[in-house]
N, C-alpha and C positions, 0 to 999 in steps of 0.2 A: 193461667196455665190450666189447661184441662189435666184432670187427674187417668193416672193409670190403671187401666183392667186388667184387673188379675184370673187370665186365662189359664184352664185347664187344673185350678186348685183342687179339684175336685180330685184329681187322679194322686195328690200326695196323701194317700189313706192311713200310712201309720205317723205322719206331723203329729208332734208331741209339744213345738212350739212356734209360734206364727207371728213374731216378732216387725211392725208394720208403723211404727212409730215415728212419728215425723217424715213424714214420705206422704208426695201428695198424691195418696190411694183417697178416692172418694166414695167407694162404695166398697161392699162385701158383698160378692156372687152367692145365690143361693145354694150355690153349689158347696159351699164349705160343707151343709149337715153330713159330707161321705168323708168328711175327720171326725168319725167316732174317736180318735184315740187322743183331738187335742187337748193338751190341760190347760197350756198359757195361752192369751189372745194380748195381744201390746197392740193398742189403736193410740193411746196418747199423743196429740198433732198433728190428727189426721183430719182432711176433709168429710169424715166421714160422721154423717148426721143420723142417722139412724142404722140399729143394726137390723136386716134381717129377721124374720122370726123362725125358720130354721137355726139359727143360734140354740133354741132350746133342747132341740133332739142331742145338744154335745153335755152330754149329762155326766160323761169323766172331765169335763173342765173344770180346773182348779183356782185359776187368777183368770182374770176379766179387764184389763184396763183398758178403759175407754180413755175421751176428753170429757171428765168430769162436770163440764160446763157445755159441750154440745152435743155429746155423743148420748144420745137416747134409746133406750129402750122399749121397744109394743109393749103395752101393757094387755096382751092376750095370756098372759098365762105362763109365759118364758122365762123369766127367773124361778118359780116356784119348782121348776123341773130338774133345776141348775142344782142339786140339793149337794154336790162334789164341793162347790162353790166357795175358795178360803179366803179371795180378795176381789173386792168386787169395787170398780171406778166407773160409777156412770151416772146419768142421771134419766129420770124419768118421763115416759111421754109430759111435756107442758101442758099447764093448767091455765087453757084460756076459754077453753068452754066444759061442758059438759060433761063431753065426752072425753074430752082430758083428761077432764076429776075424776073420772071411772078409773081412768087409765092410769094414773099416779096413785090414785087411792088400791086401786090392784097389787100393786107396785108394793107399795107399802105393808100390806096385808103377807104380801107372797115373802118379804124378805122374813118373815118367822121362820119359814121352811129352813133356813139355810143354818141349819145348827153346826155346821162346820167354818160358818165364817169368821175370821178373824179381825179385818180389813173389812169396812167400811166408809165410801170418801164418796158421798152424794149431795146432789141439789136438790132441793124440794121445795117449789115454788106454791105459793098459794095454800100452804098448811093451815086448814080450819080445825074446827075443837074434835068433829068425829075422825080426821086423816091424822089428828095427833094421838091419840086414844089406839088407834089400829097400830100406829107408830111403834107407842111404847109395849102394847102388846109383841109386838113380833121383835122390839129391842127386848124384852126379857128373856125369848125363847133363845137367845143369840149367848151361851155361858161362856163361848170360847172368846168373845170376843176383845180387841184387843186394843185397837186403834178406830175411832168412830168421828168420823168426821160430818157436819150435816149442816148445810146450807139453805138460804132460798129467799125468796124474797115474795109477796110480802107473807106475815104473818101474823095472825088475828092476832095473837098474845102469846106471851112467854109459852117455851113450851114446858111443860111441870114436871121434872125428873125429879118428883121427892117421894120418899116412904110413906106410908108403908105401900102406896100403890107402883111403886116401881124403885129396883133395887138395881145398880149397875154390877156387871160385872166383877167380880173381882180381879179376874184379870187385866180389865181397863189399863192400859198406860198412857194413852193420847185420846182428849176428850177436845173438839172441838164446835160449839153452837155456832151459829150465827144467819139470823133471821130477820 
């Protein structure tokens, strides 16, 4: 089944939420960046493989749910902008080359910024010793956070969440590995 175009998105300027879940939409028009004002984005079930990097210019978005397992993000810069950002499901450009690892290790780096996140539920494939390091760094700038979920496959080795180099949350309630 060919997936549906979502024509003329662009002209609904005050969307607050864009609710797209399970519906075979297989792209996002670059035309969303003129919802400055969205905060929810619901992709979970969608065909939809990459977002856009106009995504980033919506810097009042508050939730982000992608398909945690397919829904990918550029790693140019775009979640670091997202600094609104309370819940965030996606996972990162794939690390099959090079330019991958830029591109998830970016990813990695830029999620510090989001000091308002609370929701965390990602993949991360290919985590080596310096992608875990950045990791834990931008999981400590993260104090609100609440639910962290982190996936991926493969992974050189355990990843190291102990003291004194890294303290979780206190607010932590759901803590999921799996690597």
């Amino acid at each position: 089944m060919e997936g549906y175009r979502l024509t003329h998105l662009g002209e609904l300027l005050h969307l607050r939420y864009l609710g797209l879940a399970y519906t075979p939409i297989s792209e996002i028009p670059k035309e969303i960046e003129a919802l400055q004002f969205l905060q929810t984005l619901e992709l979970a079930g969608t065909g939809i493989k990459e977002l856009p990097s106009s995504i980033g210019l919506l810097t009042q978005m508050v939730c982000l749910h992608g398909d945690r397992s397919t829904t990918r993000i550029p790693g140019d810069g775009i979640i670091g902008k997202m600094t609104s950002l309370e819940e965030l499901w996606v996972h990162p450009a794939a690390v099959t080359g090079n330019d991958d690892k830029k591109s998830a290790r970016q990813f990695v780096e830029e999620l510090g910024n989001l000091k308002e996140l609370r929701v965390l539920d990602t993949v991360i494939d290919g985590l080596d010793e310096s992608m875990e390091e950045a990791l834990l760094e931008s999981l400590r700038n993260l104090r609100k956070l609440q639910y962290l979920e982190i996936s991926g496959r493969p992974w050189g080795k355990s990843l190291r969440l102990e003291a004194p180099s890294f303290i979780l949350p206190r607010s932590l309630k759901h803590l999921w590995l799996s690597g």
